[in-house]
C-alpha positions as CSV (number, residue, x, y, z in Angstrom):
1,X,0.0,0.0,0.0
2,X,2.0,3.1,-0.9
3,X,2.4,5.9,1.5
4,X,-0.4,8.3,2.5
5,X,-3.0,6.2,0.6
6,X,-5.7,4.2,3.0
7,X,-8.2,1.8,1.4
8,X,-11.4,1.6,3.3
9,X,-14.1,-1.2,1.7
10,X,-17.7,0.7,1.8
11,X,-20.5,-1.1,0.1
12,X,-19.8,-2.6,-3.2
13,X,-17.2,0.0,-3.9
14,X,-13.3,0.1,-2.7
15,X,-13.2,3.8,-1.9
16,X,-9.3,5.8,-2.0
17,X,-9.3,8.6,1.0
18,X,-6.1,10.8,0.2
19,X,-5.9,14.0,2.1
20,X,-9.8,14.0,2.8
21,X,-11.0,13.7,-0.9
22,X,-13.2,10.4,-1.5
23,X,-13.9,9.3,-4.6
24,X,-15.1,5.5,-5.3
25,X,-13.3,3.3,-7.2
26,X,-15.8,1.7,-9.7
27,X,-16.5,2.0,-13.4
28,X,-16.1,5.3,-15.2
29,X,-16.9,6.2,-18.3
30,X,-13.9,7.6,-19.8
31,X,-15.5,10.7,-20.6
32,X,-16.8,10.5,-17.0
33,X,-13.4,9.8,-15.6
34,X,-11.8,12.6,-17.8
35,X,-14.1,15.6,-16.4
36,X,-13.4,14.5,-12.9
37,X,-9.5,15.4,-13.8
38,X,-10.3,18.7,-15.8
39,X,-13.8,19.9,-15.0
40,X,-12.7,23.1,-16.7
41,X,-12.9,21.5,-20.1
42,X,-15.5,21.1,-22.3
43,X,-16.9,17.7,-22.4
44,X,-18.7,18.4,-25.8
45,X,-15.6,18.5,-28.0
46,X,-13.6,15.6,-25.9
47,X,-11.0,18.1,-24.4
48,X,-11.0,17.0,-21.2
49,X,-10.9,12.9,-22.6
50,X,-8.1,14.1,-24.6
51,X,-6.3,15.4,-22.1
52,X,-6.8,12.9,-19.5
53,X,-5.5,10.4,-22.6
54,X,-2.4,12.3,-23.7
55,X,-2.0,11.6,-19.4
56,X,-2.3,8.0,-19.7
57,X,0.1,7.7,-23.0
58,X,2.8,9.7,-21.5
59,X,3.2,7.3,-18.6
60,X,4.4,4.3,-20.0
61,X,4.3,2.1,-16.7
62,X,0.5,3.1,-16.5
63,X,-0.5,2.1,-20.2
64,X,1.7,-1.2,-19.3
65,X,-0.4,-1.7,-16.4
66,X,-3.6,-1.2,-18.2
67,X,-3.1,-2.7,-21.4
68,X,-2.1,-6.2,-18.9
69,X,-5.7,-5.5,-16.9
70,X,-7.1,-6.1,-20.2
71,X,-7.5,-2.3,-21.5
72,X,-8.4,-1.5,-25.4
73,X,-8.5,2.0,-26.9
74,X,-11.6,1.3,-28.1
75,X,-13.0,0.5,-25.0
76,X,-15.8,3.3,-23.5
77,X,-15.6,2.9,-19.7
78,X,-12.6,2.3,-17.4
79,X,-13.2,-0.8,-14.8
80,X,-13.0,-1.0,-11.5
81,X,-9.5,-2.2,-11.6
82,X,-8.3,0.0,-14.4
83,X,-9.4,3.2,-11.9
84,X,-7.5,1.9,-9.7
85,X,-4.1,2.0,-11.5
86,X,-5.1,5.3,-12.9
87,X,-5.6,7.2,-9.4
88,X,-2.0,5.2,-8.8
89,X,-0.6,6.7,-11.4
90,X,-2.1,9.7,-11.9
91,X,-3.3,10.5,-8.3
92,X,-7.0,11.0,-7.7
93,X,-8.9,13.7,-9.6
């Protein structure tokens, strides 16, 4: 478990508590998943889903992480487990 991370089990959902945010670890949309990380963006022309993809390309060890959880590009949500590693990676939005 890394450092500063606890993992509490609530319901169905595995939930991440880092510095008093909560947000549940269960299947996101990647357009969902993208405007957590940049709610600033527009979601109608796929800015934010862009962006939040241009995240996940640029960090090797995460796209080798997903692709083995079974990830495809042309996938349209994220699974539980594929969250998971992202907030890992990327740190929670």
């Amino acid at each position: 478990m890394r450092k500063g991370l606890s993992y509490v089990r609530k319901n169905v959902y595995l939930c991440v508590k880092k510095k008093g945010n909560n947000m549940k670890i269960r299947p996101y949309t990647k357009s969902e998943l993208a405007m957590a990380y940049a709610p600033d963006l527009s979601p109608t022309n796929h800015s934010a889903l862009n962006r939040l993809m241009s995240w996940i390309k640029g960090n090797r060890k995460l796209l080798e992480k997903l692709q083995e959880s079974g990830y495809r590009t042309n996938q349209h949500y994220f699974t539980s487990l594929q969250v998971r590693l992202i907030f890992e990676y990327l740190g929670e939005p």
